[in-house]
Phi, psi and omega in degrees: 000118166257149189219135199263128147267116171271088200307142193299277170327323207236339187080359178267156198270143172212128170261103160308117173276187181275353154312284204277358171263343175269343243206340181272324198289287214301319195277345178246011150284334167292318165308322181258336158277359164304294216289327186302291210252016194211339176280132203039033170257000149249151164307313206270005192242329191314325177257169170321169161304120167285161147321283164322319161314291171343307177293311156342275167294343167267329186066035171236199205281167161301332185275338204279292139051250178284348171279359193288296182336297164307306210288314193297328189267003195222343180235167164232150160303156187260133222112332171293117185277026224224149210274212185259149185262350174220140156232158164272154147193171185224121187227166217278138174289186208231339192254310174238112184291350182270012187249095183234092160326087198277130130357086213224102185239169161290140176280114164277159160330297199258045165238137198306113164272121185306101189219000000 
């Protein structure tokens, strides 16, 4: 089963095959339980979602990882009027500054979609 996405900002179309549509799934069902059943419920659960948590909770590599991250935080299906289902950022460590971490939240209903 293929499935077409649209980046948000450029409009352009990409076709997903069910590997990678299964690898979207999988990395923003993980996103939400991070966020449902484990923030904040240990000091170690206490900050945002990491990349590394993420990989973590998911068992995959850091490259598979971050292309889901991108597809999730930057396209939509196509047809959907509905915003991005996740966003990221990535900001400067306090101990090494050339080391920027990513940031990983849920996207809510009332937050302004970037387009």
């Amino acid at each position: 089963m293929l499935q077409k996405r649209v980046w948000v900002r450029s409009g352009l179309i990409e076709i997903l095959d069910e590997r990678e549509v299964a690898l979207l799934n999988h990395v923003y069902e993980q996103v939400m339980y991070y966020y449902k059943h484990l923030y904040r419920t240990r000091p170690c659960f206490q900050y945002p979602l990491t990349l590394s948590r993420l990989m973590k909770l998911c068992n995959r590599s850091g490259a598979a990882v971050r292309k889901a991250l991108m597809y999730l935080a930057n396209t939509i299906p196509l047809g959907s009027h509905e915003g991005t289902l996740i966003y990221y950022d990535r900001t400067q460590s306090v101990k090494n500054k050339s080391h920027r971490p990513y940031r990983i939240f849920l996207r809510q209903k009332s937050d302004p979609i970037h387009t």
